[in-house]
N, C-alpha and C positions, 0 to 999 in steps of 0.2 A: 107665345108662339116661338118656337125655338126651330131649330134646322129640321129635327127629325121628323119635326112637327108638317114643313114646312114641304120637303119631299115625299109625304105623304100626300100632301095635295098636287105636286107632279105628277106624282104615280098614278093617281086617278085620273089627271086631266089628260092626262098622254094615253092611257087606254081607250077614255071616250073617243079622242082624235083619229088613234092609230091603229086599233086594234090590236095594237101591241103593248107588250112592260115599257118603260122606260129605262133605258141602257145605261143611260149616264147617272153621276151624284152632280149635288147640289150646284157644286162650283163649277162643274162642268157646263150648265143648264142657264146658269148665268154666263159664261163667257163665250160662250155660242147662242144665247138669246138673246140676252140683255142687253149686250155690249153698248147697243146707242141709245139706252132707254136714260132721261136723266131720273136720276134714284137720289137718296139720300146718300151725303157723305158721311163718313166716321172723322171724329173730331172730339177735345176732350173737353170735359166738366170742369170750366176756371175754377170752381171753390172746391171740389171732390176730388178731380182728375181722375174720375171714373170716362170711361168713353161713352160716349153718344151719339145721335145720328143727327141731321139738319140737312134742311133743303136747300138755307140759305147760306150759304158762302164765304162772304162778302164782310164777315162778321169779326172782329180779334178776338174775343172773351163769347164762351161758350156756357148753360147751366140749361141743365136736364128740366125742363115745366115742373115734374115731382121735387125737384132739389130749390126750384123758386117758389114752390108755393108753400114748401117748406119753411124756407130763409122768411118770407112773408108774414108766417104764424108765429115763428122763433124771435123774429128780432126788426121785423117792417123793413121797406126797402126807401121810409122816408132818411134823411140824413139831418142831422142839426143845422139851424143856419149859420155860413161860416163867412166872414169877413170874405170879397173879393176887388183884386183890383186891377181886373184885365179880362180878356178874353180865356187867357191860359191857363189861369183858376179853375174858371167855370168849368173850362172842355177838361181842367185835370179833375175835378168831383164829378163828371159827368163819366167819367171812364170807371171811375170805382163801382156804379149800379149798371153801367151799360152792357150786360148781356145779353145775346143775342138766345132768344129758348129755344131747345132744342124739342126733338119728339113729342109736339104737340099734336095730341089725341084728343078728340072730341068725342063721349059718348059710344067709346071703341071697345072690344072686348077682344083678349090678347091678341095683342097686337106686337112688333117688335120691328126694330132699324126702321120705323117708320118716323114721317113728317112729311105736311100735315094730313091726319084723316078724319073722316067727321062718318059717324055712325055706323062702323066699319065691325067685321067680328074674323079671328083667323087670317091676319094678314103679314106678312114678310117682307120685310125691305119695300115697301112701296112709297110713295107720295101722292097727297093732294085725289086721294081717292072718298067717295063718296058714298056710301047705304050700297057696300061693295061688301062679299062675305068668301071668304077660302081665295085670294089672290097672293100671289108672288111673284116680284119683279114689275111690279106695275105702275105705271105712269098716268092721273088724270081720268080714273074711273069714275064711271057713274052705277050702281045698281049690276055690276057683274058679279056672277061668282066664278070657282073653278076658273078663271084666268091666268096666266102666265106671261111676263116678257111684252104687255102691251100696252097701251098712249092711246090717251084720249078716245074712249069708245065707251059704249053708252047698252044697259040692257042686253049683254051676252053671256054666255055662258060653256064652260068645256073647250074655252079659245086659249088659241097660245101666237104668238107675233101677230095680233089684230092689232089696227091702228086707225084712226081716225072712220069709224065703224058703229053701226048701230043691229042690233038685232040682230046676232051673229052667234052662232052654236056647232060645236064637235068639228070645227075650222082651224086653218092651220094657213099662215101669209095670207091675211086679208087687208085690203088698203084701200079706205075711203069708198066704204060699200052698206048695202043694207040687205036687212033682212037674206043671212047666205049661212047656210046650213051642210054640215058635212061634206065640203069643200077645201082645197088645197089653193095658194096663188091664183086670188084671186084681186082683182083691181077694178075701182070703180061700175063695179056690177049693182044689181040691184033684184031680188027674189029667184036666188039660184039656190038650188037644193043638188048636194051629189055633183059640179062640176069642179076642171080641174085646169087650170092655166088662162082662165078665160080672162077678159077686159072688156069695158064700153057694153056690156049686155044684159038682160034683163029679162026674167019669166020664164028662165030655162032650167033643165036640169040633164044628165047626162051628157055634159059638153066639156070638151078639151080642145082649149086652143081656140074656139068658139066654132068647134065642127061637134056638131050630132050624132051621137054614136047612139047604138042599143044597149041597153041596160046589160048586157051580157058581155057586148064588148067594152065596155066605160068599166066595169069591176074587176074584168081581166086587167088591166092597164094599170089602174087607179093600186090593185096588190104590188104591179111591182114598182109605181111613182114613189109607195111606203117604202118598200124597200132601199130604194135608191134615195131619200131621205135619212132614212136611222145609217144607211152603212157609211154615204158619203160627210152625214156630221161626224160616224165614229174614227172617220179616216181624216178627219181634217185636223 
């Protein structure tokens, strides 16, 4: 998975959403989406000094999972036993094998700047995603695809800034809701189809604000919430 690769599944997810192109490149889409998602860092390979990506931090010595399983088959990662006569031995031959691995992929197919994912296909900079397939920027998936920019959310599809979220489709700011479907900012709702700004609701559809409007006035509105969206990100 590479950038162009990766903008291409913007491109799509943003028409579902918007009904329009997507205006912005890559890095753009990142620093107006992503910005509070935690993602994998870049960091380098102790024995390559090739870069790599990790979720974990915390770490001084860095090696890519393909460069340790490598070292593993090349030359083992046991060490000879060596005379010690302190704590400061030990913890100095514990520093020689102690790397921290990086971009571990479980069962993933291209994948890239990820850590970790398990069963994953077409994903970009994400972590800790799950039997997730075409996502980018993404935090704590389960079973999405077409995602963008989103945390912990479970079974959606065509989303972009959903966040602690299940059953969620062609949505755009959804937080801590379910089953809500071609929807704008929405918060803690639950079986909204088509609403726009609502909270605390449920079993509705053509609502903004959590007021009832007709299908005719909700669409009028809803074209120019889009518009006021793309123009006010591209002005920011």
């Amino acid at each position: 998975m590479d950038s162009k690769q990766a903008l291409g599944i913007v491109n799509q997810t943003f028409k579902m959403i918007f009904g329009k192109p997507n205006p912005f490149p890559l890095d753009t889409i990142f620093s107006k989406f992503a910005f509070d998602i935690k993602l994998p860092k870049k960091v380098m390979d102790g024995l390559t000094g090739e870069e790599t990506w990790t979720e974990i931090l915390h770490g001084n010595s860095f090696i890519t999972q393909d460069n340790m399983r490598a070292y593993d088959k090349q030359k083992g990662w046991m060490q000879p036993k060596q005379e010690v006569h302190n704590l400061k031995d030990i913890i100095d031959l514990w520093k020689k094998i102690n790397y921290t691995t990086t971009e571990r992929v479980y069962d993933c197919i291209n994948v890239s700047q990820c850590d970790p994912m398990y069963k994953c296909e077409n994903a970009f900079h994400c972590a800790d995603c799950r039997a997730c397939k075409n996502v980018v920027f993404c935090d704590g998936l389960a079973s999405c695809e077409f995602t963008i920019a989103s945390q912990r959310t479970a079974t959606s599809g065509f989303c972009l800034r959903v966040d602690d979220s299940n059953s969620c489709s062609n949505s755009y700011n959804v937080i801590c809701s379910n089953t809500i479907s071609n929807s704008f900012f929405i918060q803690d709702c639950n079986n909204l189809h088509e609403c726009l700004f609502c909270s605390h609701i449920m079993n509705k559809k053509y609502c903004i604000s959590n007021m009832q409007f007709s299908e005719k006035e909700y669409f009028m509105i809803k074209n120019e919430v889009i518009n006021w969206i793309l123009n006010s990100l591209s002005n920011s």
